[in-house]
C-alpha positions as CSV (number, residue, x, y, z in Angstrom):
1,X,36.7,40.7,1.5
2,X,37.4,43.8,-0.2
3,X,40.2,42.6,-2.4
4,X,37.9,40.2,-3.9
5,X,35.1,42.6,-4.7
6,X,37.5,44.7,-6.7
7,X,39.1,41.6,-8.5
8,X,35.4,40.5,-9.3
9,X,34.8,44.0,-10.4
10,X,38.0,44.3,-12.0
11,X,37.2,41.4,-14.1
12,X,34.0,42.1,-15.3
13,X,35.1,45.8,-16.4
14,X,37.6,43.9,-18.8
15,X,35.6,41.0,-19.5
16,X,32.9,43.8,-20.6
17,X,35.6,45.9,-22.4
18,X,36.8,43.2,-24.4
19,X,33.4,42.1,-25.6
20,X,32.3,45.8,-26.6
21,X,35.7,45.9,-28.4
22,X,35.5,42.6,-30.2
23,X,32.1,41.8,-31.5
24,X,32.4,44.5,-33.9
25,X,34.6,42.9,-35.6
26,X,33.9,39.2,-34.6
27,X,31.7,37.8,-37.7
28,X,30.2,33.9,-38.3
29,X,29.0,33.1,-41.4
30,X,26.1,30.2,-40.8
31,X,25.0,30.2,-44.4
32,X,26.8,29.5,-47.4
33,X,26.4,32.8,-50.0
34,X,27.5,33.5,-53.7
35,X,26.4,35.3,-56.3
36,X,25.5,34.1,-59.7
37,X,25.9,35.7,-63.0
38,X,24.0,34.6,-65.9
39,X,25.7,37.0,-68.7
40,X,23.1,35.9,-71.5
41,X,20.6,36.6,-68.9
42,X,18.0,35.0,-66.5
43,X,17.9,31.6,-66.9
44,X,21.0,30.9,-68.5
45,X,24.5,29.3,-67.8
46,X,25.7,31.3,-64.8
47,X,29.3,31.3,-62.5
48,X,29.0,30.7,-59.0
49,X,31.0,32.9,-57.2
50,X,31.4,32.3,-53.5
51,X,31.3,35.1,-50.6
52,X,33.8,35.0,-48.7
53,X,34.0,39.1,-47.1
54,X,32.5,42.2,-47.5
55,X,33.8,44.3,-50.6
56,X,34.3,44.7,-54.2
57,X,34.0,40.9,-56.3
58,X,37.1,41.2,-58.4
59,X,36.1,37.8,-60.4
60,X,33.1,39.5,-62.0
61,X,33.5,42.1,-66.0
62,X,35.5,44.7,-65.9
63,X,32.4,47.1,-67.4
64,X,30.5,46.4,-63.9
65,X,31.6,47.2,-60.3
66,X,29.9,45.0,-57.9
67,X,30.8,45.2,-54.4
68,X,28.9,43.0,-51.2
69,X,28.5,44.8,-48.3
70,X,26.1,45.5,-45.0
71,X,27.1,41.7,-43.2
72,X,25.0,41.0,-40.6
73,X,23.8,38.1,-38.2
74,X,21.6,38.1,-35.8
75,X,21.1,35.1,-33.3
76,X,17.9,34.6,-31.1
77,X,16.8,31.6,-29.3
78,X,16.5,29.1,-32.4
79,X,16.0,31.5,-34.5
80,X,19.3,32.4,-36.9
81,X,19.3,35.2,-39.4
82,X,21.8,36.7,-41.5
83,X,21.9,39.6,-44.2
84,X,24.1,40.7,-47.0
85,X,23.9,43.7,-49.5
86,X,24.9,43.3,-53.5
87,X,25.6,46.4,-55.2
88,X,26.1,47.0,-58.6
89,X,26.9,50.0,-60.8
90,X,27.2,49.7,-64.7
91,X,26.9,53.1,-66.6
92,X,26.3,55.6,-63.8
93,X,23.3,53.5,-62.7
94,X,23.2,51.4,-59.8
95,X,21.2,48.3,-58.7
96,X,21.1,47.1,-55.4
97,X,19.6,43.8,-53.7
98,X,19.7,42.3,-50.2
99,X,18.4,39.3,-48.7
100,X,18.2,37.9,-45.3
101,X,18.5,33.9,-44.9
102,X,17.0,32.6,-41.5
103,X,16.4,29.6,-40.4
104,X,14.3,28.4,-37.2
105,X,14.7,24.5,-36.9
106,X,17.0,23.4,-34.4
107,X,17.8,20.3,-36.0
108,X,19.5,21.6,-38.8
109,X,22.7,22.5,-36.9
110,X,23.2,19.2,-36.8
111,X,21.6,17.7,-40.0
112,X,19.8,14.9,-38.1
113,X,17.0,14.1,-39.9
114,X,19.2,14.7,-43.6
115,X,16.0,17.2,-44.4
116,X,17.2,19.3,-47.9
117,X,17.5,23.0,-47.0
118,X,15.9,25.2,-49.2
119,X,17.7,28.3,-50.5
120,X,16.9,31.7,-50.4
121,X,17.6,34.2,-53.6
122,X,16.8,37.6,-55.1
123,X,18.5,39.4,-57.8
124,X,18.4,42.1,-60.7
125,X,18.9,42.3,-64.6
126,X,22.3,44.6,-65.0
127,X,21.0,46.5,-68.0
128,X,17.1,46.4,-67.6
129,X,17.1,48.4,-71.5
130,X,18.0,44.9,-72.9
131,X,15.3,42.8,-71.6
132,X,15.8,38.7,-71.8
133,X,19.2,39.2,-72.8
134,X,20.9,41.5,-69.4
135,X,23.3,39.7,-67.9
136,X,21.3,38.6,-64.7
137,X,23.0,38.9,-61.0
138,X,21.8,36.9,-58.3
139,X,22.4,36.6,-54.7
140,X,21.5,33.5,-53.1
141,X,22.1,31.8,-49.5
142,X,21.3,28.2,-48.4
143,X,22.2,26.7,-45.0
């Protein structure tokens, strides 16, 4: 009787270990995220650029230093939110924006009743001194 208390025990101190270890560095993307650049500014032709991890976006001009950073998700009930940080420096100065995505219908895991989702977006002119014509970043998510 003994012998199995400590294997019980035994196994929940690793299965415990092994969680606290892990989910650090366990991370699920639900939402699809990129970052658009409109270099003739808002409203313009812009690249898509895809995140794929946290750090610096090599894709981007060489006169700007963008990095993505701050990853987060947080699951509860049927309720699904997620969080990412763009941050930009250009000329000493640096611009930041984050936006949480969430979504709270249970269906959409699935896609069952082919609903369109709806995408969430914020972002910043680069060089506010030129008005109109700063290139524009944006982040944006959609499920």
């Amino acid at each position: 009787m003994n012998f199995m208390k400590i294997s019980f025990l035994r196994k929940l101190v690793v299965t415990l270990l092994l969680t606290y270890i892990i989910t650090p560095v366990v991370h699920a993307d639900f939402f699809k995220w990129e970052v658009l650049v409109s270099e003739q500014g808002y409203g313009t032709e812009s690249k898509n650029f895809p995140i794929v991890s946290e750090g610096k976006i090599d894709k981007l001009d060489e006169n700007f230093k963008c990095s993505l950073k701050n990853f987060w998700t947080k699951i509860e009930s049927e309720l699904l939110l997620e969080g990412k940080t763009l941050e930009c420096v250009y000329d000493g100065k640096k611009r930041i924006v984050s936006l949480i995505c969430r979504d709270n219908h249970k269906n959409r895991k699935y896609n069952k009743i082919k609903e369109l989702y709806p995408f969430a977006k914020d972002g910043f002119p680069l060089i506010p001194e030129l008005g109109a014509n700063s290139p524009y970043l944006e982040l944006r998510c959609y499920f």
